[in-house]
C-alpha positions as CSV (number, residue, x, y, z in Angstrom):
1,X,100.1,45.2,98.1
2,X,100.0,46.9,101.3
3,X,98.6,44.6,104.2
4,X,96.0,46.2,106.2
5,X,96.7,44.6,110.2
6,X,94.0,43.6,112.3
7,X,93.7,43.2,115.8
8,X,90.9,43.0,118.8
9,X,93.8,43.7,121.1
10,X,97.2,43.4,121.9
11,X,97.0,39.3,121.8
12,X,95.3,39.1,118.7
13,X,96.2,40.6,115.2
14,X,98.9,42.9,114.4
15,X,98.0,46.6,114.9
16,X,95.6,48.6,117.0
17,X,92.7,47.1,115.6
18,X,89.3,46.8,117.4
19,X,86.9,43.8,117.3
20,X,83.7,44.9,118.6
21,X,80.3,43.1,119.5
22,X,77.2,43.6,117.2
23,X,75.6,46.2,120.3
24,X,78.4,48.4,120.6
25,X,82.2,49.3,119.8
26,X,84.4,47.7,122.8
27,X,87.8,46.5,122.7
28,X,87.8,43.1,123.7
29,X,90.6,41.1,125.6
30,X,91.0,37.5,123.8
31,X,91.9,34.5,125.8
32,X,90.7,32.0,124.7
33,X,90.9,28.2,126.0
34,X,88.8,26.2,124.1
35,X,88.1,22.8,124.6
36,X,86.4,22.2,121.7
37,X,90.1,22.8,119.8
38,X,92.3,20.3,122.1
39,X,90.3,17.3,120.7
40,X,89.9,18.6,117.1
41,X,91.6,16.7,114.6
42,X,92.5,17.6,111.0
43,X,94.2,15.5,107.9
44,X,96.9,15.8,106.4
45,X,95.3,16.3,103.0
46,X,93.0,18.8,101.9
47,X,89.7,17.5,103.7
48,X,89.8,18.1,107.3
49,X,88.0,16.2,109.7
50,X,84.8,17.5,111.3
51,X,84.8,17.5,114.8
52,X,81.9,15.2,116.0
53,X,79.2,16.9,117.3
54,X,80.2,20.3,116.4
55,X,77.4,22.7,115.5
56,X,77.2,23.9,112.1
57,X,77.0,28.4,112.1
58,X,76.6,29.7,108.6
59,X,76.3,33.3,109.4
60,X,74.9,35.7,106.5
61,X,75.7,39.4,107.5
62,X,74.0,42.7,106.4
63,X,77.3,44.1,104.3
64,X,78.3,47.5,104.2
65,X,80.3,49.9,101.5
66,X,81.0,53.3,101.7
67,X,81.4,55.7,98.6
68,X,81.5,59.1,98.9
69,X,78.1,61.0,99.2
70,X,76.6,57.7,98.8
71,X,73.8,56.3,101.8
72,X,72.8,52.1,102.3
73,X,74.0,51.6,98.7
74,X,75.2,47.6,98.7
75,X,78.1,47.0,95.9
76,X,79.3,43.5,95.1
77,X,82.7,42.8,93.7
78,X,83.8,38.9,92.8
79,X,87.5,37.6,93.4
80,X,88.8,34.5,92.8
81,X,88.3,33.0,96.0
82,X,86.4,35.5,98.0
83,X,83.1,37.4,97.6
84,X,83.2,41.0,99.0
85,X,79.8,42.9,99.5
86,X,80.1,46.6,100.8
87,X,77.8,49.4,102.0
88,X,78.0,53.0,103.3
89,X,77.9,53.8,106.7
90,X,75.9,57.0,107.4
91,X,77.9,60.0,109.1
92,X,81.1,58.5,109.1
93,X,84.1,57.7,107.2
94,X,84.1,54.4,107.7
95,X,83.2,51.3,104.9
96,X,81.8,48.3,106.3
97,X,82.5,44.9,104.3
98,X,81.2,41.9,104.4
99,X,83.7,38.8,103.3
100,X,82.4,35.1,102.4
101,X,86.4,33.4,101.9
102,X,86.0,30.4,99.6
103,X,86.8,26.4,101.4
104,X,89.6,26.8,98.9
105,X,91.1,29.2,100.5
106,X,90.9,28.3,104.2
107,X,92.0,25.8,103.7
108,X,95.3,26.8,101.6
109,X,95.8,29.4,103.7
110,X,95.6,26.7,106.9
111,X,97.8,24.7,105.4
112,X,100.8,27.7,105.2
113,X,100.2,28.9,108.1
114,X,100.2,25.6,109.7
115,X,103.0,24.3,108.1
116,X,105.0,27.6,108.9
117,X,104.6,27.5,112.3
118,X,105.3,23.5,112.2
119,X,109.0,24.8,110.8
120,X,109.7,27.5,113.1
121,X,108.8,25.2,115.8
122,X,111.5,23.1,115.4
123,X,113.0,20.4,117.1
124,X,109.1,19.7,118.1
125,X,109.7,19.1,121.9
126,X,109.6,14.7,121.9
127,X,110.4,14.0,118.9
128,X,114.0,13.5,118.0
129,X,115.1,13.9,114.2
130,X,116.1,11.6,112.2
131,X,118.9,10.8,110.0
132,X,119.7,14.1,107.9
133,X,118.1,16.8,110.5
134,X,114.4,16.0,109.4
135,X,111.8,15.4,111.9
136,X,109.2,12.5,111.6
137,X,106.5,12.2,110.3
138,X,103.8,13.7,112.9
139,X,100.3,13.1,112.8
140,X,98.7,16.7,112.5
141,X,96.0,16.2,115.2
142,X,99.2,15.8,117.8
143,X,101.3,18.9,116.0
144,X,98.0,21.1,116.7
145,X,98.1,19.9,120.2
146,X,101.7,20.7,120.6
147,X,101.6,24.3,118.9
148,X,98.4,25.3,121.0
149,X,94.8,25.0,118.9
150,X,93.9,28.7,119.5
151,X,97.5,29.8,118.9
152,X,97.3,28.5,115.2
153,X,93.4,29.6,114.5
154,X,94.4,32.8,115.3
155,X,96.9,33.6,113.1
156,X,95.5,31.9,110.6
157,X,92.3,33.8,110.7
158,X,94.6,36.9,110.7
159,X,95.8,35.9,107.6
160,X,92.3,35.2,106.4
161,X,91.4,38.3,107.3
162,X,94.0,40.5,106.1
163,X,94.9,38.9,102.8
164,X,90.9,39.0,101.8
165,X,90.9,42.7,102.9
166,X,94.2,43.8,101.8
167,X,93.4,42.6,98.6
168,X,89.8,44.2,97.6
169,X,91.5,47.3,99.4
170,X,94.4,47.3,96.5
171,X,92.2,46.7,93.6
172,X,90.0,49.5,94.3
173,X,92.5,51.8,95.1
174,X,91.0,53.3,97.8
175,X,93.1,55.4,100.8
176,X,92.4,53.2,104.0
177,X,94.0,53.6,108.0
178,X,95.7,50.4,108.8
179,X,93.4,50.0,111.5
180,X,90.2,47.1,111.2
181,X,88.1,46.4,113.5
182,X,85.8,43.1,112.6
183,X,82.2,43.1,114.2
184,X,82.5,39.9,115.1
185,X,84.7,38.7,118.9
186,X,87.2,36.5,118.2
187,X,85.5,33.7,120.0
188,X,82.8,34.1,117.6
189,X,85.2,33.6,114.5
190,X,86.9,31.1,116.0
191,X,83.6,29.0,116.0
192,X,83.1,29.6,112.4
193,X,86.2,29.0,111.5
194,X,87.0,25.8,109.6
195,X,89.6,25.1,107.2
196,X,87.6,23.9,103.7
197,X,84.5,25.3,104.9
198,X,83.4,28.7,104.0
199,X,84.2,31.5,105.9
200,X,82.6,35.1,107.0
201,X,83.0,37.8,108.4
202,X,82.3,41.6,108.6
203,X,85.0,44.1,109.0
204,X,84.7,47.7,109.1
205,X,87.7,50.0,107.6
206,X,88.0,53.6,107.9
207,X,89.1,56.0,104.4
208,X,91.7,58.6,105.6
209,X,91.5,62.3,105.1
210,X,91.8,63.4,101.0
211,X,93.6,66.4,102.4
């Protein structure tokens, strides 16, 4: 399967990719310094802990697939952990898709990610290893701290992203540019982000020449 790299800019995903505001198409410079993610805290297990007080988004987009010749037509298709709805956009080439990513999956794909970056962090600066070159065991609140909140949420909604898209993309077989831009800024899905929860998001993919 090829993966399909997203990107708002140079500091978010992995190729030119745009993430552009519901008004228009802008690029958008991401820096985000949340302090809503240096007091989150997380288990270890597979049921995270809310963050008190948090506010609750549950965003349901107008999706969009495009087929050729074919105008507003919305098309479905299940997966196993993700629900893809698509529509044509009129006068261009592009699809638009709308993704709702199962808790299941955030949360799996958290916990990779997460643990990935956990490994190629290592030695985690103040703790020493023990006996046998392991390090000890570190509450995940304080590793999330350490690694940088946004840091983590960012690639892992890359990998959201990309595996969801990169995946409808291979079982259609349709002829895509690499390039994805997500309607939503990355502030936006950071704030509906949460591993366990449910997760959406629109993303718009453009077919390349049949020529």
């Amino acid at each position: 399967m090829e993966m399909i790299a997203v990107k708002p800019h140079a500091h978010f995903f992995n190729l030119n990719t745009k993430i552009i505001t519901k008004k228009q198409f802008t690029d958008v410079f991401i820096q985000c310094q949340s302090s809503r993610r240096k007091c989150f805290c997380i288990n270890m297990g597979y049921d995270p802990q809310k963050l008190p007080g948090r506010p609750t988004n549950k965003y349901l987009f107008t999706v969009a697939a495009a087929s050729s010749g074919v105008k507003d037509v919305e098309v479905s298709s299940p997966f196993e952990d993700f629900t893809i709805t698509t529509s044509s956009v009129d006068k261009t080439n592009e699809l638009k898709i709308s993704v709702e990513v199962s808790g299941i999956k955030t949360q799996q794909i958290f916990d990779n990610v997460f643990s990935k970056m956990v490994a190629d962090a290592q030695p985690i600066p103040g703790f020493r290893r023990v006996k046998g070159g392991k390090t000890p065991n570190i509450p995940r609140d304080i590793l999330l701290e350490i690694l940088g909140p946004s840091k983590v949420y960012k690639q892992v909604i890359e990998k959201v992203i990309n595996s969801t898209i990169a995946e409808y993309v291979d079982k259609e077989g349709l002829r895509v540019s690499k390039d994805l831009r997500t309607e939503q800024s990355f502030e936006d899905l950071e704030e509906m982000f949460e591993p366990g929860d449910e997760f959406r998001f629109d993303a718009i993919v453009q077919f390349l020449n049949s020529s």
